[in-house]
C-alpha positions in Angstrom: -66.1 -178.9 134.1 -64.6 -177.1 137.3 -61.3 -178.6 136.3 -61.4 -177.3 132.7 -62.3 -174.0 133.8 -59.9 -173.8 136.7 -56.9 -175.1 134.1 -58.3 -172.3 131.9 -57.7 -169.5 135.1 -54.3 -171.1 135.1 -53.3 -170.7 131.7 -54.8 -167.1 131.1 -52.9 -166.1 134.3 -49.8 -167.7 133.1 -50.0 -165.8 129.5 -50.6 -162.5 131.8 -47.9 -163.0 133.6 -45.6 -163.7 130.2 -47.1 -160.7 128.9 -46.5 -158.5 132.0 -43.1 -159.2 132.5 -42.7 -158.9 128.7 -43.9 -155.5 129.1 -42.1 -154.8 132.0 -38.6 -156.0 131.0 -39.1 -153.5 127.6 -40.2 -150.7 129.8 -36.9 -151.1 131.6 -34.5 -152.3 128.8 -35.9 -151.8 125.8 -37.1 -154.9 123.3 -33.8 -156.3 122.7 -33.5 -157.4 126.6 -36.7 -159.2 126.0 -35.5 -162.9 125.3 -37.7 -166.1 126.2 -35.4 -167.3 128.5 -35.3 -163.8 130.7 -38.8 -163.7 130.9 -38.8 -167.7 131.3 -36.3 -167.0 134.6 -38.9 -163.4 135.6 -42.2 -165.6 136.0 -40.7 -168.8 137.2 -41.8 -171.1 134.0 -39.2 -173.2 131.7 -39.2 -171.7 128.6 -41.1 -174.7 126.4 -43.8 -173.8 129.1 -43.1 -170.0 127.5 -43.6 -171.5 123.7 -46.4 -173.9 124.9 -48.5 -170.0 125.6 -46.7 -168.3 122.7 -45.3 -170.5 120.1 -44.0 -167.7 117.4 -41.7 -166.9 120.6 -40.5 -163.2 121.3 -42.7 -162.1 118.0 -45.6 -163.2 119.2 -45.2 -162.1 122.7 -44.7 -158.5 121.0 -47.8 -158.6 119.0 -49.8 -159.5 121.8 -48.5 -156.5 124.0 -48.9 -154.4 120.9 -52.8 -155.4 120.5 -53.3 -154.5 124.0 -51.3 -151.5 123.6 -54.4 -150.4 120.9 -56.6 -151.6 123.6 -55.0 -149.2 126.5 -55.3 -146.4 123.5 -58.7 -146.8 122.3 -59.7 -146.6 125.9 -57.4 -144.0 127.1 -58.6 -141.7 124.4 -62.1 -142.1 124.0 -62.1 -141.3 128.2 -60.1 -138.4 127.2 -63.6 -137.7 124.6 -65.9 -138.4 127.3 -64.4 -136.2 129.6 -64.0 -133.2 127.0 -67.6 -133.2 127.8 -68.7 -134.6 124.4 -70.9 -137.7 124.6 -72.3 -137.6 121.7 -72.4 -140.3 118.6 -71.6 -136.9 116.4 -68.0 -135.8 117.9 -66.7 -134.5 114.3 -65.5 -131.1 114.9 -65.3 -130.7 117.9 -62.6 -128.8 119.3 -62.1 -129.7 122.8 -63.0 -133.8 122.0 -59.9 -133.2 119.2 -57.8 -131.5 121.4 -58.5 -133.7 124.7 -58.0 -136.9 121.9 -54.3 -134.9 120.9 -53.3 -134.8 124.7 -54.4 -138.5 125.4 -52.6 -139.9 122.8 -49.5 -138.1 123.4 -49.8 -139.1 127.1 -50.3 -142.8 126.2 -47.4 -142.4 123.8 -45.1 -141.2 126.7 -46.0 -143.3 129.5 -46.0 -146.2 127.9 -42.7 -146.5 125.1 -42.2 -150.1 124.6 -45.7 -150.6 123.7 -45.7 -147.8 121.5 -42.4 -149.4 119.8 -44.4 -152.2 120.2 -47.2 -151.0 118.5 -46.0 -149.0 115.7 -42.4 -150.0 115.1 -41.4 -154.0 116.1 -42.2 -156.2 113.3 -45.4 -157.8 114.6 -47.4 -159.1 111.6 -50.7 -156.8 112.0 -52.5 -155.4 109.3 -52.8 -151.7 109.3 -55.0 -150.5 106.8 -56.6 -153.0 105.4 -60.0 -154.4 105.9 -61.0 -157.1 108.1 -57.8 -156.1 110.0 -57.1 -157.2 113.8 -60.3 -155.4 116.2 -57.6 -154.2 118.3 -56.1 -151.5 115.7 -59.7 -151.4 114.5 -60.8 -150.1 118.0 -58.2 -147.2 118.2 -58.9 -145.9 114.7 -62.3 -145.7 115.1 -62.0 -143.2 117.9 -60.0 -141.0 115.9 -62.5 -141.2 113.4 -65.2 -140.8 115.5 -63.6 -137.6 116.8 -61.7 -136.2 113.0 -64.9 -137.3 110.6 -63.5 -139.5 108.4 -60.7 -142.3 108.1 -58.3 -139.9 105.3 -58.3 -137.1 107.6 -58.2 -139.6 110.9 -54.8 -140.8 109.2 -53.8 -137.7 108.6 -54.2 -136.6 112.1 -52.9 -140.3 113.2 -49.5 -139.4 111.4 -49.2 -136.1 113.1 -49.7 -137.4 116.6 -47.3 -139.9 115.5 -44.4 -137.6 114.7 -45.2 -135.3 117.5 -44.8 -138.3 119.9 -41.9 -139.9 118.2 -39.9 -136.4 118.4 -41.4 -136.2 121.5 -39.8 -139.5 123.0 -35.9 -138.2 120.9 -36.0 -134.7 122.6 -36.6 -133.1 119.4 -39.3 -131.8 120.8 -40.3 -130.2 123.9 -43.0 -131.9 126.2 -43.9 -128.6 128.1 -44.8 -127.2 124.3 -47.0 -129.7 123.6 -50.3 -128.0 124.3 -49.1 -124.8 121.9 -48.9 -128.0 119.3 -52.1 -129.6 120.3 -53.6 -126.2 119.7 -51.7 -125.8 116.2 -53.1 -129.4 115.6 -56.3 -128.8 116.4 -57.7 -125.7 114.8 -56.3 -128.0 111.5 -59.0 -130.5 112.4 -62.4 -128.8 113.7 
């Protein structure tokens, strides 16, 4: 038993250190300097050790640092909610929870751009919009809905944040404006 459990540590630790580095690399290079055999040479592991934790290779390592991208999200925005002061089950409407939801999202969005690539733009096999899709993506939706009312309008407000941030990230738009947009944004979504 202790050995199972202690072979367990080693692999979860293993895969965290994959995914870390995985993360890191992107952060610093972008996704196309991610290859199995850089990160293979980053966390001191061959790379059929690499494939023995992630067999679908680069792809798979993606969707798993995507997934806990939606993680990071769901809990970076509904702290943003809490701290807005709302703590209620009820958020809908709520100016300052919809506007402290805008900001956190943005924030994750720009701290983090390789997971966000990760997330929304590298082809990683999850299943947006559809039922009985990954919890992960589940998670971070339902705060939005929590916070907009319902899931047309939570997509609607989704997509905006989504622009904003992609424009954002190409200088299209400027960061120091982004509270005059939050604001725009959110007295469309009370």
């Amino acid at each position: 038993m202790a050995t199972s459990s202690k072979a367990e540590a080693r692999t979860s630790a293993r895969r965290a250190a994959i995914l870390a580095a995985a993360r890191d690399r992107a952060e610093a290079e972008g996704w196309t300097a991610v290859t199995t055999r850089r990160l293979a040479e980053a966390i001191g592991y061959s790379q059929p050790v690499l494939y023995g934790h992630f067999p679908g290779g680069k792809t798979e390592i993606m969707r798993a640092v995507a997934l806990e991208g939606f993680v990071e999200l769901r809990r970076c925005c509904a702290a943003a909610v809490e701290r807005a002061g709302d703590t209620s089950v009820e958020r809908a409407g709520d100016a300052a929870a919809v506007a402290a939801l805008a900001g956190a999202y943005l924030d994750f969005a720009g701290d983090h751009p390789a997971v966000y690539e990760a997330m929304f733009a590298q082809p990683i096999g999850a299943r947006f919009a559809e039922e009985g899709n990954e919890p992960e993506l589940r998670g971070a939706f339902t705060v939005l809905a929590e916070v907009i009312g319902d899931d047309t309008a939570a997509e609607v407000f989704w997509s905006a944040l989504h622009g904003m941030s992609l424009l954002e990230a190409a200088g299209r738009m400027k960061v120091e404006d982004r509270s005059r947009r939050i604001g725009e944004l959110t007295a469309r979504f009370p």
